[in-house]
C-alpha positions in Angstrom: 32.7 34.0 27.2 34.7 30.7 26.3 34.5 27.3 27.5 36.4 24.5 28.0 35.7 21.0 26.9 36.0 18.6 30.4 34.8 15.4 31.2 34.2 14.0 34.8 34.1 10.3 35.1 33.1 8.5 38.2 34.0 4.9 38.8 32.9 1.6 40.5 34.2 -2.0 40.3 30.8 -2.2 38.5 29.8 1.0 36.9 31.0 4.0 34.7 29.9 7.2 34.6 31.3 10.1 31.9 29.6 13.0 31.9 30.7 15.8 29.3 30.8 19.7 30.0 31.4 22.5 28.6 32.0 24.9 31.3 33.3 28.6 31.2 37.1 29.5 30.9 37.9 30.0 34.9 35.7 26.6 36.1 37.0 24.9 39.2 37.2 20.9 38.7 35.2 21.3 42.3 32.5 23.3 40.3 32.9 21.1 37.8 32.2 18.0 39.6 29.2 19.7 41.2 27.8 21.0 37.9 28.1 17.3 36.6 25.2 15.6 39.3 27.6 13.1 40.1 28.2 12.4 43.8 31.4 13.6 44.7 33.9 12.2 47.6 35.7 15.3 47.7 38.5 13.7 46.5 39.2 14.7 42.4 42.0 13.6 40.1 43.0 14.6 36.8 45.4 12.5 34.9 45.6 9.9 37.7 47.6 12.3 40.0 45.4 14.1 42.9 44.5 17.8 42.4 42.7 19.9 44.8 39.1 20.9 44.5 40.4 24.4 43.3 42.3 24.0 40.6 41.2 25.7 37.4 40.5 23.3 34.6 42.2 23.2 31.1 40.1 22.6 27.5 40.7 18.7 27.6 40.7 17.4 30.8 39.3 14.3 32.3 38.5 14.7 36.0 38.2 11.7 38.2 36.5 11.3 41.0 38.9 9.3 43.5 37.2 6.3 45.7 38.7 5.5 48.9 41.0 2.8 48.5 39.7 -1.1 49.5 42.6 -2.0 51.0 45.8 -0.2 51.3 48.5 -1.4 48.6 51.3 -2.1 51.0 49.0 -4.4 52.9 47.9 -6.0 49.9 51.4 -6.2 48.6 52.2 -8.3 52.3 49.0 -10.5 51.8 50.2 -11.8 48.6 53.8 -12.2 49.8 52.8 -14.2 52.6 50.3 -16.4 50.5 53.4 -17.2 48.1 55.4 -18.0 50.9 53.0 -20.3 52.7 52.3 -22.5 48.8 56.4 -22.6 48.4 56.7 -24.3 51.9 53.8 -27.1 50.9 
């Protein structure tokens, strides 16, 4: 049977994990997180964009497991506008 050459990375603000597989042709990136031993969140990208657990991986990707964001961007965004406003008015 063929394989298909995949890595699954896992992130922190402090840590990096790559692990490379060489599952079968038909491999879930949810299988493929699992066969990895890296905790999963449930959430997986590929490519940056969010896939669902099910989708059947390709020779050559690179699937991400996806952290719950820190603090929401448009929030953020409205922190740091405020923040410039308040130093302009000084």
């Amino acid at each position: 049977m063929a394989s298909v050459r995949v890595e699954i990375v896992d992130a922190a603000r402090d840590r990096q994990a790559v692990v490379h597989l060489r599952p079968p042709e038909g491999t879930t990136a949810g299988q493929a997180v699992a066969m990895s031993g890296l905790q999963g969140t449930g959430r997986i990208g590929i490519g940056g964009k969010r896939v669902e657990a099910g989708r059947v991986l390709r020779d050559g990707d690179r699937v991400e497991i996806l952290r719950p964001l820190a603090l929401d961007p448009r929030d953020a965004r409205r922190r740091r506008a405020n923040a410039s406003r308040r130093s302009r008015k000084r």
